[in-house]
N, C-alpha and C positions, 0 to 999 in steps of 0.2 A: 504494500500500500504506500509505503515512503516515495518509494522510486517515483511513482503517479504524479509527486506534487515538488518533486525536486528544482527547481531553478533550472533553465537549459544555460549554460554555459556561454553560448554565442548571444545571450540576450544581456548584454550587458549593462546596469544600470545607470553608466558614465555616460554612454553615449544614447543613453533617452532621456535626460534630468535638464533642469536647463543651467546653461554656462552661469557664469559668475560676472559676464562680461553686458552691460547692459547698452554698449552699441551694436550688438547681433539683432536684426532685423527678421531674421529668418522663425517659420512659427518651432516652438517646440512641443515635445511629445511630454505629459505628463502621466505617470501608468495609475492607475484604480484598480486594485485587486479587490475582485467581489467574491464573498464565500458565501455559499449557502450550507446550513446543517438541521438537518431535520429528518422529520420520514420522506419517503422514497415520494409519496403520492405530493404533500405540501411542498417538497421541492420541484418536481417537474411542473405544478398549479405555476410557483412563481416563477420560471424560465418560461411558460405561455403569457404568464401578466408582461414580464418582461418585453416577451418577444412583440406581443401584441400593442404596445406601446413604441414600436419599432429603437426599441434600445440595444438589446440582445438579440443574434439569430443563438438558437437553441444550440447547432454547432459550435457556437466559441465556447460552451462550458467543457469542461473537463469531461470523463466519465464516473460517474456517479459510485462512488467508494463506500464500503461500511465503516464508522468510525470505529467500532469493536462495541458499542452501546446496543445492545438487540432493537433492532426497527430504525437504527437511527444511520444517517449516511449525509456524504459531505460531496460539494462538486465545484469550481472557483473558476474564473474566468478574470482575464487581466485587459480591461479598455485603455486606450490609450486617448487620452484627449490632447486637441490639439489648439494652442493659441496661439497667435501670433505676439512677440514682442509689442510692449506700450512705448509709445516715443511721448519725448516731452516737451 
């Protein structure tokens, strides 16, 4: 179950955070890692509310894991949002 939620190694978090440099104009990526943990059924309810609200397609979430809690399972999806630089 570990391995499923491991960090991928090529995703590295330097180069999606934004610089420290506030004449970069270019937009950058900020990441939101969303967890969902619940029963099997309240969890897929809200990756449909989700999806239905066009936030989430259902494929970005993980697959649905048992926390080791009987009934209970976990599944997490990482958005990236994106803004452009504020000029002054």
């Amino acid at each position: 179950m570990d391995s499923e939620f491991r960090p991928n190694p090529e995703n590295n978090p330097e180069d999606i955070t934004p610089s420290n440099n506030p004449q970069e104009s270019s937009p950058k990526k900020y990441p939101v890692k969303h967890i969902l943990k619940g029963s099997r059924k309240a969890i897929i309810n809200t990756m449909h509310a989700l999806y239905a609200l066009r936030y989430a397609e259902i494929s970005e979430w993980s697959p649905l894991q048992p926390t080791g809690i009987p009934g209970e399972f976990i599944t997490m999806m990482t958005k990236y949002i994106i803004r452009a630089a504020c000029s002054k």
